[in-house]
C-alpha positions in Angstrom: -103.1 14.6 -47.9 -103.1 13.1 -51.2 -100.2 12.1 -53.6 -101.7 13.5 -56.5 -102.4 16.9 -53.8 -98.8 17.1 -53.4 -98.1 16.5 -57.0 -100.1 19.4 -57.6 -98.8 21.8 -55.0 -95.3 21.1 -56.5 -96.4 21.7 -60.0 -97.9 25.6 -59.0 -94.5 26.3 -56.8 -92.8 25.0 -60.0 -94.8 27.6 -62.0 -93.9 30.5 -59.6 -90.9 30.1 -59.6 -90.5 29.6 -63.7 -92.4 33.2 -63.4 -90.5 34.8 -61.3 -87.0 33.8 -62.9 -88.7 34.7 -66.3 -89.1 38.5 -64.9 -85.6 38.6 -63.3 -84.1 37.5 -66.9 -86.1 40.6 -68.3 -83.7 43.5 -69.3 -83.4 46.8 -66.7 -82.5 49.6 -68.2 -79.7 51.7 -67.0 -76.5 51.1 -65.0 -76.8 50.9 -60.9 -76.7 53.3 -58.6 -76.3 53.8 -55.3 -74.1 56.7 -54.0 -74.6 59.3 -53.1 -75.2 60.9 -56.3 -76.3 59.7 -59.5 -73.4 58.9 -61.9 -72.9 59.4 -65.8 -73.9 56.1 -67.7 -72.4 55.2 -71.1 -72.8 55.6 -74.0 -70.5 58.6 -73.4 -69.2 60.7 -76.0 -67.5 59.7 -78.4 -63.6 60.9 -77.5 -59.8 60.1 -77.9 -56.9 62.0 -76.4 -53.3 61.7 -76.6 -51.3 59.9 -74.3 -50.8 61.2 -71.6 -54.2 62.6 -71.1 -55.9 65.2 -70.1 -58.6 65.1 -67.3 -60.5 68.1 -68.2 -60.6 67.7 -71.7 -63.2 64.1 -70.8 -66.8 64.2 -71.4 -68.2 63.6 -69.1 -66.2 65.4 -66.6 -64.5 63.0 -63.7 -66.7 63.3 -60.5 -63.4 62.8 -57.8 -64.4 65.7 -55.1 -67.1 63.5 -52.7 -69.2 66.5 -51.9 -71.5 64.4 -49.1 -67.3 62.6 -47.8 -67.0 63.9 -44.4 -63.3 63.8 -43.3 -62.7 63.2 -39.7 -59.3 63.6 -38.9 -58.4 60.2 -39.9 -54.8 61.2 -41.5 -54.4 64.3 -39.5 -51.0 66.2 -39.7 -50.1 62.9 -42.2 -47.5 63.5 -45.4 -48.5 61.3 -48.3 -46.8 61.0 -51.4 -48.6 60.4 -54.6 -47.4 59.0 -57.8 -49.9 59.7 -61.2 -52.0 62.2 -58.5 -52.4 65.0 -61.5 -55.6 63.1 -62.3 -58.3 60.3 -62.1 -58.0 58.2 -59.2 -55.0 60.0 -57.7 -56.1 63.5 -57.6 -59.2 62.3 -55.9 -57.3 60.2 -53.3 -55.4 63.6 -53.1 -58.1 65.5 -51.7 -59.9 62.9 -49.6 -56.2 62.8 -47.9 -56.4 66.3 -47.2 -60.0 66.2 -46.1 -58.8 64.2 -43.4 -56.0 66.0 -42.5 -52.8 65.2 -44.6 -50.6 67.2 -46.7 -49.8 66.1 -49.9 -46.9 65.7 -52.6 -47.9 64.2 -56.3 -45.8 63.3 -59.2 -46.9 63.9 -62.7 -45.4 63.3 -66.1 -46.2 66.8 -68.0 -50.0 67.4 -67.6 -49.4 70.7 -65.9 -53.0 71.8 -66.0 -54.1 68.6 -64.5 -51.2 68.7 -61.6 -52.2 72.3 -60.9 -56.0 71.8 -60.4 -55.4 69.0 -58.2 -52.4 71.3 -55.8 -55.6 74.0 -55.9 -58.1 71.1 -54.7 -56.3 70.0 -52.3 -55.5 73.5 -50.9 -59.5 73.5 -50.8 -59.2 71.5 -48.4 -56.8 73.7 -45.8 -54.1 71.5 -46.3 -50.7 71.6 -48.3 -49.8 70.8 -51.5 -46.4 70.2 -53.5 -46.2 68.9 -57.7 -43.4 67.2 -58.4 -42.4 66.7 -62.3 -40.7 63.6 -63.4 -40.4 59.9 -64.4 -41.0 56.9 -62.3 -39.1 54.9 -64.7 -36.0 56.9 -63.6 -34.6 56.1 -60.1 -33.0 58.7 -59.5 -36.0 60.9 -59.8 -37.8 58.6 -57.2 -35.2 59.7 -55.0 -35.5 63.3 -55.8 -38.9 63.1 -55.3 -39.1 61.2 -51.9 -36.4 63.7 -50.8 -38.1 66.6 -52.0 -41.4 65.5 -50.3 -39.3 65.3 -47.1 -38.0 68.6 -47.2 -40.8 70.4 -48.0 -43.1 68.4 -45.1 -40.7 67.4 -43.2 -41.7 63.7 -43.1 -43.4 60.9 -44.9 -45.9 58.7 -43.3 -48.0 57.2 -46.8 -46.8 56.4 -50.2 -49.2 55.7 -53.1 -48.0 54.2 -55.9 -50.6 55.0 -58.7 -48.6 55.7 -62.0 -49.2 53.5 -65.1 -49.1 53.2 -68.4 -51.3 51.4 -70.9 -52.2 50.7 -74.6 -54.3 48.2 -75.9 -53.0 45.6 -78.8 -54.8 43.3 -79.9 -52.4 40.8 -81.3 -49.3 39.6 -79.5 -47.0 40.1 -82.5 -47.6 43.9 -82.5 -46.7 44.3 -78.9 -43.0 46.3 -79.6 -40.6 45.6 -77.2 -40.1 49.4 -76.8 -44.3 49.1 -76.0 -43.6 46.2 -73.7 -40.7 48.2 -72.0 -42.6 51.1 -71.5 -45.5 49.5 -69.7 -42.9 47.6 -67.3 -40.8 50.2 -66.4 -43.5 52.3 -65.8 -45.5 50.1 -63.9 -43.5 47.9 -62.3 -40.2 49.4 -62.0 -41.9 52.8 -61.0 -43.4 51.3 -58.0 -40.2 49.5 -57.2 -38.3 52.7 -56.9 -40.6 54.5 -55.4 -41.1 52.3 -52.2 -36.7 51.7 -52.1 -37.0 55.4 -52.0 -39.4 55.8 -49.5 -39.0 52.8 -47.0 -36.0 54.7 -45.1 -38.6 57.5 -44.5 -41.3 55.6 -43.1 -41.7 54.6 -39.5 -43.7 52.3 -37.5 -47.6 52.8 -38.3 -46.8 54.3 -42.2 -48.5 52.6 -45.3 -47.9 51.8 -48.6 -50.8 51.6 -51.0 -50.3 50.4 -54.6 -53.0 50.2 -57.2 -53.1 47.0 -59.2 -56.5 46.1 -61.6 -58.6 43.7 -61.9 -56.8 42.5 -64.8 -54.4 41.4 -62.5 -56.7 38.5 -61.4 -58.2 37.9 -64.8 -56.0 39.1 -67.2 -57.1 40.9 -70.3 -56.9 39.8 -73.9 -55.4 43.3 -75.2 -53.3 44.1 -72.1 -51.0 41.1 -72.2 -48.5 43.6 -71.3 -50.6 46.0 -68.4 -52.0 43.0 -66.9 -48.8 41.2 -66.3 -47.8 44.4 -64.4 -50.9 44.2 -62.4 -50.6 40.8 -61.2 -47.0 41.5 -60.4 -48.0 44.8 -58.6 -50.2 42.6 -56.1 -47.3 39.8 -55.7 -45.0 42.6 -54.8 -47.5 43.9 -52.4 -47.6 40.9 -50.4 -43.7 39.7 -50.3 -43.0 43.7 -49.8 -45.6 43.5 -46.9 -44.3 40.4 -45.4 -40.7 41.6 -45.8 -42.0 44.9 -43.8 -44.2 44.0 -40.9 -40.7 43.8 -38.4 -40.6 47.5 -39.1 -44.4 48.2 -38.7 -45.0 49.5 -42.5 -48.4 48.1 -43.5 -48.4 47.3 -47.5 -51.7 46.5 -49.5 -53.3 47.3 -52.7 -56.4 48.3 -54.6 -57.4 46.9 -57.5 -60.3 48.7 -59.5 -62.4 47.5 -62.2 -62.8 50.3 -65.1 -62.8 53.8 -63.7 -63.3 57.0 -65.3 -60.4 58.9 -66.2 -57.7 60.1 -68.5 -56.1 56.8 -68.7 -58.7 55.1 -70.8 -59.4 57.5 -73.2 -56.0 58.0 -74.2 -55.7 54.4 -75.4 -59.3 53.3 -76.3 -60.9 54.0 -79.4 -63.3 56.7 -79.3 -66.1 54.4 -80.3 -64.8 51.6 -77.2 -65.0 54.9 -75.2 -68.2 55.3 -76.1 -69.1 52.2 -73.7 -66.3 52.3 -71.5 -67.2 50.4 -68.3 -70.9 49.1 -69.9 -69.4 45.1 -69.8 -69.7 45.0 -65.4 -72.4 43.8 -63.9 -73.0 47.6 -62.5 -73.5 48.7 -66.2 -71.1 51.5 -65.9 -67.3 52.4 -64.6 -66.3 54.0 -61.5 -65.9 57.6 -60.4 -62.8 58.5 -58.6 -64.6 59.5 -55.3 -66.2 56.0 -55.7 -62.7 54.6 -55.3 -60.5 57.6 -53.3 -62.1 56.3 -49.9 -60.6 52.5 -49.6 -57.0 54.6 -50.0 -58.1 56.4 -46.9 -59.0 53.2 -45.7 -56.0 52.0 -46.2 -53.8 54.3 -45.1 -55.2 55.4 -42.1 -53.9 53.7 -38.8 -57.1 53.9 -37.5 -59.0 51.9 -39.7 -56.8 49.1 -40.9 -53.7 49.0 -38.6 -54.5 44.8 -38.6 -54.5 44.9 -42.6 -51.4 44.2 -44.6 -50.6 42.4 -47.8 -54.2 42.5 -48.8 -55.5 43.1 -52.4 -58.9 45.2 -52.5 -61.1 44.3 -55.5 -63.3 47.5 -56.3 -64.7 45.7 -59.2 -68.4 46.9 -60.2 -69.7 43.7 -59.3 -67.6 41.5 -61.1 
């Protein structure tokens, strides 16, 4: 075999590969997909809403019941409690709960409508459900609402911590301290009371989930405010899970990229809506259901009773 053999064979594995990477670096149109259903793709509608939103005012409309999710008694005869479950990714962790067995209590702010299709999804299911009105911000309505949750279940084995608050600014000097306040009471000090409230309930095998963000990790130029939250959500899931293992509560977190829901729209505007979710490598943001089952995941005993302190990227590809 000659040198200038060789030479030659290099130079036509040179060119196929040159072709090849010239066809990957072609555009593909539309986002990915591969559920179990196909998805809606932006550009959506162009829409705003006040805060604090209203689930089925969005166009599209949220996909959060998982048709083809078969439960299997994975949280049977469970209580959870769930903060911000009126809507987006809480009303969907609401029903996958009961699907596999649990009853449920959510909080909500004031969206009444919201709060009331989620207590008639759930029931849907054959399970329980109880809406609870209130503030996280306030402590003593955390208490209220823990106790209230015991009394009408009799127990509580899961607390999700899912309420927040967010508005973009774009500029550091227009972030109010009344803003800045809002989004750390909210977010931080919700989830705070919430789990003081809650730890005397829980016994050995219980769970704490908490839902951070990927801005957490990578911050975000607008949310200098949400994003600190969201970092401090996931340190307080680890020292909280540390500080817990003696009495067998398991604490972790999830932490989704964008995800349909009220949240977004009732910041953004309507023209960012428009491409909400476009910028991950998936092309498009999260459904609910797409993000409901790592919360069964994580709160069933079955499934993750060796998992605690961990942060769950559900990112789109990031």
């Amino acid at each position: 075999m000659t040198s200038s053999f060789t030479a030659a064979k290099q130079r036509e594995i040179q060119e196929q590969v040159a072709e090849a990477d010239e066809q990957e670096r072609a555009p593909k149109e539309g986002a990915m997909q591969a559920g179990a259903r196909l998805y809606p793709e932006p550009p959506f509608p162009q829409q705003h809403q006040d805060k604090p939103g209203d689930e089925d005012a969005l166009s599209p409309p949220t996909y959060y019941d998982a048709p083809y999710y078969i439960g299997s008694g994975k949280l049977q005869d469970k209580v959870a409690l769930i903060t911000g479950g009126d809507s987006g990714i809480g009303r969907s962790v609401a029903v996958l709960f009961a699907r596999e067995g649990a009853d449920v209590a959510i909080v909500h702010l004031d969206e009444e409508d919201d709060a009331a299709a989620t207590v008639e999804a759930v029931k849907r299911e054959g399970r329980r459900c109880w809406a609870i009105k209130g503030d996280v911000k306030d402590s003593n309505f955390c208490r209220q609402a823990v106790a209230s949750t015991v009394y009408q279940f009799g127990k509580l084995d899961i607390l999700v911590n899912n309420s927040a608050f967010q508005v973009h600014t774009h500029d550091i000097v227009d972030l109010t301290e009344d803003h800045f306040d809002e989004t750390l009471k909210t977010n931080l000090y919700g989830y705070f009371h919430m789990a003081r409230a809650a730890v005397p309930h829980l016994k050995n095998g219980s769970a704490i989930i908490n839902t951070g963000s990927v801005t957490g990790f990578d911050g975000e130029k607008s949310l200098l405010d949400y994003s600190m939250t969201k970092g401090g959500i996931h340190a307080f899931t680890k020292s909280l899970a540390s500080q817990l293992i003696p009495k067998g509560i398991r604490v972790n977190c999830v932490a989704p990229g964008p995800v349909w829901s009220p949240l977004n729209p009732s910041d953004k505007d309507a023209e960012e809506v428009a491409q909400f979710g476009s910028g991950v490598p998936m092309k498009r943001p999260a459904q609910p259901e797409e993000i409901a089952p790592a919360y069964v995941f994580l709160a069933s005993p079955h499934c993750s009773s060796f998992i605690t302190g961990e942060i769950l990227p559900i990112v789109g590809g990031y």
